[in-house]
C-alpha positions in Angstrom: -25.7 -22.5 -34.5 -26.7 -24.9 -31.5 -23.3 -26.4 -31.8 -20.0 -24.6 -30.7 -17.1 -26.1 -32.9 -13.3 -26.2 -30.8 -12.1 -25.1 -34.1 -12.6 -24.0 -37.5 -10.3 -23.9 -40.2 -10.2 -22.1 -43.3 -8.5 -23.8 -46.3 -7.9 -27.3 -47.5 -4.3 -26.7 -48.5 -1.0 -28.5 -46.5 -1.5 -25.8 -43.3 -5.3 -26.7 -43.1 -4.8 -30.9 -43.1 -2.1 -30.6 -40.9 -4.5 -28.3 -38.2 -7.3 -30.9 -39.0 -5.0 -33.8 -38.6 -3.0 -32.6 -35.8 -6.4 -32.2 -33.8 -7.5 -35.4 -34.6 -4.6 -37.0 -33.1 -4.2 -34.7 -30.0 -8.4 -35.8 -29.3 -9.2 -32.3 -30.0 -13.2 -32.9 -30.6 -15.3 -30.6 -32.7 -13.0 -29.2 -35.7 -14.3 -28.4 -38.8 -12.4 -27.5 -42.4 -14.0 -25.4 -44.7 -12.2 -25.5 -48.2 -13.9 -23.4 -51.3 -12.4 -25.9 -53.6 -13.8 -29.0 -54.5 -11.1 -31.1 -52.8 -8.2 -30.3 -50.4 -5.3 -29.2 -51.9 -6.8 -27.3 -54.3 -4.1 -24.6 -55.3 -1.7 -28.4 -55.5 -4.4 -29.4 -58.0 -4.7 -26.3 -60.1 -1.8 -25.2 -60.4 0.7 -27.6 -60.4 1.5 -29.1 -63.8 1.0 -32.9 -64.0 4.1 -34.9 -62.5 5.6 -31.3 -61.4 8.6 -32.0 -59.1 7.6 -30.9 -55.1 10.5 -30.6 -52.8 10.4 -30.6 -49.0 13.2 -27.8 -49.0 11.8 -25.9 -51.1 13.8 -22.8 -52.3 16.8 -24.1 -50.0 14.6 -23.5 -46.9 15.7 -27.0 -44.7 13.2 -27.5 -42.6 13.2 -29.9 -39.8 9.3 -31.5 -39.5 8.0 -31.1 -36.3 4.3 -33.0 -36.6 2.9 -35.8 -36.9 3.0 -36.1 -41.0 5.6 -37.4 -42.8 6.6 -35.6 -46.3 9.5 -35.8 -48.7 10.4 -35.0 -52.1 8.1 -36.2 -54.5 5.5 -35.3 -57.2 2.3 -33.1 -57.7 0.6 -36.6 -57.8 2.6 -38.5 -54.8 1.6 -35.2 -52.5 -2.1 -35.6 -53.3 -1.7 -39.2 -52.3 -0.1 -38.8 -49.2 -2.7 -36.2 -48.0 -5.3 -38.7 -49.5 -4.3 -41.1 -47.0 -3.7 -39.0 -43.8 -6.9 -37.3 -44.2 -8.5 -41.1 -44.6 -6.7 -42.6 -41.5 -7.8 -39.5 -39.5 -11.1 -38.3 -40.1 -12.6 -34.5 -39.7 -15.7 -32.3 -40.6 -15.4 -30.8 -44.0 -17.2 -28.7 -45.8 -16.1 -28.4 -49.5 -17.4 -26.2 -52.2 -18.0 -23.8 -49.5 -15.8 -20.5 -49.2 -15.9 -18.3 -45.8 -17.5 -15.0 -46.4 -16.5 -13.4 -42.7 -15.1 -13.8 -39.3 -17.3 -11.7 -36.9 -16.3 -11.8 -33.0 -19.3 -12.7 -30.9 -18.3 -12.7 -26.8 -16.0 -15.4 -26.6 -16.9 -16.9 -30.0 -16.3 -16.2 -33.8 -19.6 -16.3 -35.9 -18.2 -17.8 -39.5 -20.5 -16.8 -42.3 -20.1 -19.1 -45.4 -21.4 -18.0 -49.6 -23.7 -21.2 -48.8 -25.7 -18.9 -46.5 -24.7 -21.0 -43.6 -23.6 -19.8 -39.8 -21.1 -22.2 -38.1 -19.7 -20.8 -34.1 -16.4 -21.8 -33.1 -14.2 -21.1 -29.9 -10.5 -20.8 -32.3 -10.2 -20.3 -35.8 -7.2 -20.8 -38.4 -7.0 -19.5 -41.2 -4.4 -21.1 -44.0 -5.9 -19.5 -47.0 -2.6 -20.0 -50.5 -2.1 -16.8 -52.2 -2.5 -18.8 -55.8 -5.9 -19.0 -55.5 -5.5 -15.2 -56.3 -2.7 -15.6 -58.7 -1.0 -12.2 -59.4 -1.9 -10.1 -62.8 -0.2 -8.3 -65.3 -0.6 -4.2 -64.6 -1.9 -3.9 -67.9 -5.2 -4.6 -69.3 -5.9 -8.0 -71.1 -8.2 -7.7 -74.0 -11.6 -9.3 -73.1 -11.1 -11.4 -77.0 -8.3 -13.0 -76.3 -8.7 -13.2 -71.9 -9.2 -17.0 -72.7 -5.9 -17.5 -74.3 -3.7 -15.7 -71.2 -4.2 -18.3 -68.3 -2.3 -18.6 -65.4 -1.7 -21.9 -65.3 -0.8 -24.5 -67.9 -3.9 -26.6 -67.7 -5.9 -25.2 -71.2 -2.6 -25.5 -73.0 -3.2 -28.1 -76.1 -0.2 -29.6 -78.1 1.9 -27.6 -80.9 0.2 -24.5 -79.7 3.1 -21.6 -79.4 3.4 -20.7 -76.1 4.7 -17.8 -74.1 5.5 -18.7 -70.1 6.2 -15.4 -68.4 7.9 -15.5 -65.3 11.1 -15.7 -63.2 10.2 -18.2 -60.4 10.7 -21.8 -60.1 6.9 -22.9 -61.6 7.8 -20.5 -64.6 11.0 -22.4 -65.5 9.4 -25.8 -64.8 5.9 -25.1 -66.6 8.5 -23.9 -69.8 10.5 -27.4 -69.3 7.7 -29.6 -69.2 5.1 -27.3 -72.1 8.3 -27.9 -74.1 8.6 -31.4 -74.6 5.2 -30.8 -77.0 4.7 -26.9 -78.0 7.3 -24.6 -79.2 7.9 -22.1 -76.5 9.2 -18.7 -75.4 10.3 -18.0 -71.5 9.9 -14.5 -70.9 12.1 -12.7 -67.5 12.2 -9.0 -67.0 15.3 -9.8 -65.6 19.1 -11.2 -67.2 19.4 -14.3 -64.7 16.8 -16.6 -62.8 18.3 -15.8 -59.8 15.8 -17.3 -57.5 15.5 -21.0 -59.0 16.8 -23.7 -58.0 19.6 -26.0 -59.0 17.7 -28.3 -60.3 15.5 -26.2 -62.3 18.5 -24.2 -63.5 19.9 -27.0 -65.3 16.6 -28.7 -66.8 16.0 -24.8 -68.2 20.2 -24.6 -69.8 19.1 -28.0 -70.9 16.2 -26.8 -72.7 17.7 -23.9 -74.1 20.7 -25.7 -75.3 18.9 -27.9 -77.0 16.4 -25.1 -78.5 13.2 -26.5 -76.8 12.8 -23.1 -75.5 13.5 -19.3 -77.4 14.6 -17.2 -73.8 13.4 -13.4 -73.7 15.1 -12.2 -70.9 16.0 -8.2 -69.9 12.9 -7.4 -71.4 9.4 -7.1 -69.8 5.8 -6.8 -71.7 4.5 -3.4 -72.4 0.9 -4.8 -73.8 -1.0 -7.2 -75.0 -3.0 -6.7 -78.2 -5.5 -9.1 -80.6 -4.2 -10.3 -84.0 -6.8 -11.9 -85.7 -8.0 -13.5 -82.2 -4.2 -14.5 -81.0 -2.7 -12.6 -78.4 0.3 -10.1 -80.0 2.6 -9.0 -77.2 4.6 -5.5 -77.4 7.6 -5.7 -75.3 9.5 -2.6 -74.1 12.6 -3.4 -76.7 10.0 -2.5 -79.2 10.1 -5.8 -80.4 6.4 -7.7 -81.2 5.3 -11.2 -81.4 1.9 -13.3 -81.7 1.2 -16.4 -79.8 -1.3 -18.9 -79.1 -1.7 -18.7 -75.7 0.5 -16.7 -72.9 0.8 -18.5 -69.7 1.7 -15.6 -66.2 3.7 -17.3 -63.5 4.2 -14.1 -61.4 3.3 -15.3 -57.7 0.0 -14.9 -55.9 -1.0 -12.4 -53.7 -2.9 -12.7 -50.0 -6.8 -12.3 -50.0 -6.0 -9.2 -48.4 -9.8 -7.6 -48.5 -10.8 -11.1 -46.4 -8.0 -10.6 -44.3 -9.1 -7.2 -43.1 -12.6 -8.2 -43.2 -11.6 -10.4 -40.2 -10.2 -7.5 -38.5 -6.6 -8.6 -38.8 -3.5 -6.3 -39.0 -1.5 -6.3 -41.7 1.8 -5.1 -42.4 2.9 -3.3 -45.7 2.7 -6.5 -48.0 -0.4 -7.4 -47.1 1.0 -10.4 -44.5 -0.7 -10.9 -41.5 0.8 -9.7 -38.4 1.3 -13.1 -35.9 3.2 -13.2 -32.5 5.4 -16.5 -31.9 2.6 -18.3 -31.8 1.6 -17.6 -35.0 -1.7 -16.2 -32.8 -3.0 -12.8 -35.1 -3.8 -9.3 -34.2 -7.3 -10.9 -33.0 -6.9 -13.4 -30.2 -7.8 -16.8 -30.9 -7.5 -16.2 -34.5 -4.2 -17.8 -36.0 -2.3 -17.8 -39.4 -0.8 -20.7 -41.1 0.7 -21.2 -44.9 2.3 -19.4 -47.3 0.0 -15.8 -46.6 2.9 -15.5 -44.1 5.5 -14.9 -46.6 6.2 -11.7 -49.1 7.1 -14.7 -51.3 5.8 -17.4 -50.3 5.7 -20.0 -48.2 6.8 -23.9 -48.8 4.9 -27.1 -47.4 6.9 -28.2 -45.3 6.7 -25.1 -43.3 2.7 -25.1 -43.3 2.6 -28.4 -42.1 4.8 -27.1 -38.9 2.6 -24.3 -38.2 -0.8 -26.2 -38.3 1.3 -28.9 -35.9 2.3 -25.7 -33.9 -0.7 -24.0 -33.7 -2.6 -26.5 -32.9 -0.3 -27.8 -29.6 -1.0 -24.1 -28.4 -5.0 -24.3 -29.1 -4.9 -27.5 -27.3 -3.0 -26.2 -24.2 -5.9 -23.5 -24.2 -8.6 -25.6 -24.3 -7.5 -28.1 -21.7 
């Protein structure tokens, strides 16, 4: 607690490399990244299905980078590499495997309290926590036999096993393309169309169900999920029923809301962070970056910009 930190940073995802990195290069001393994950990138890691496309634009948002790290279009794996290699050219203070408890407000400082039972005191803080660390569930309950066969995420999945991906987003589509190519598989949308999918995706999914790599449910949602003989049946509001081997939810992620307000931050009715153009939050000297700033989130290309952002107006502040 001796030491006073310029700033600390919470989450190891695209917004919290770039507001490490971005220090680094402007000579900001003193930062510190606390990521609860084992590595950076964490939600990249988890989540994202092995050689999964990543676009720059994603969702048709062009954006124009402003800092000091180059991205494109690439894969899940060329996106770990690049941040591999920025974060080795410029280093920072991290802390891994440690997640922040609480931001408390101590004169001019913020006291950080980590699950590590450790204290760290800093002068700014950013916070660029992902909302798919806290992937969003199903309304209905999930049978405590079969919880290990619904995942949210396509990592447990094992060949030939029949699969059901629900969800109308972009990793739904693309976690039913690639599963495809080695289990039979069902994609399951409340809705008629996959209206908010890209080009891209929308052909590799025709594709797929042209050539009957995947069964579509669509107009339909799920009513419940029951156990049959230790597989998970699902009861969809047509009245139809079928059993699968494993279920896979793709529905978006939501903000750590009960942190957020544990820091003392305002929120608006979504649960997204109220920021002023500086992305600065209802707490001074605490700001936002990432996709907690979107209803539906957020793309990479736009945390990188806010970490650069952010941390020009930090730096104009401490000088």
């Amino acid at each position: 607690m001796s030491k006073i930190y310029n700033i600390a940073i919470i989450g190891g995802g695209p917004g919290g490399i770039a507001s490490a990195v971005e220090s680094v290069i402007l000579g900001i001393k003193d930062v510190i990244l606390f990521e609860k994950g084992e590595g950076h990138s964490t939600t990249i890691r988890k989540f994202y299905k092995d050689n999964k496309r990543v676009d720059k634009d994603y969702k048709g948002q062009k954006i124009e980078l402003n800092g000091n790290i180059y991205f494109c279009d690439g894969t899940k794996e060329s996106t770990l590499d690049l941040f591999d290699e920025i974060i080795q050219k410029n280093y920072f203070e991290a802390k891994f495997q440690t997640e922040v408890e609480s931001i408390k407000k101590d004169g001019d400082f913020f006291i950080i309290h980590t699950t590590n039972n450790t204290e760290i005191k800093a002068k700014f803080i950013i916070i660029s926590i992902g909302k798919m660390g806290q992937p969003n569930k199903p309304s209905y309950p999930i049978p405590s036999s079969i919880r290990s066969l619904v995942n949210f995420n396509p990592n447990s999945v094992l060949p030939n096993e029949h699969i059901l991906v629900v969800g109308g987003g972009n990793s739904a589509v693309e976690y039913a393309c690639v599963l495809s190519e080695s289990n039979p598989l069902t994609l399951n949308y409340r809705r008629n169309e996959f209206s908010r999918i890209n080009q891209i995706n929308k052909d590799n999914l025709q594709n797929c169900i042209d050539s009957r790599k995947i069964t579509p449910k669509l107009g339909v949602d799920i009513e419940s999920l029951e156990d049959k003989n230790g597989k998970p049946k699902v009861n969809f509001t047509d009245g139809s029923s079928s059993v699968f081997d494993r279920i896979i939810y793709a529905i978006g992620g939501m903000a750590p809301v009960d942190f957020l307000k544990k820091c003392g931050l305002e929120l608006d009715e979504h649960g997204v962070p109220k920021i002023d153009e500086n992305h600065q939050s209802s707490v001074e000297k605490i700001y936002i970056a990432g996709d907690i700033l979107y209803k539906n989130g957020g793309s990479i290309a736009a945390a990188l910009n806010h970490g650069f952002h952010i941390v020009q107006e930090i730096n104009s502040k401490l000088s």
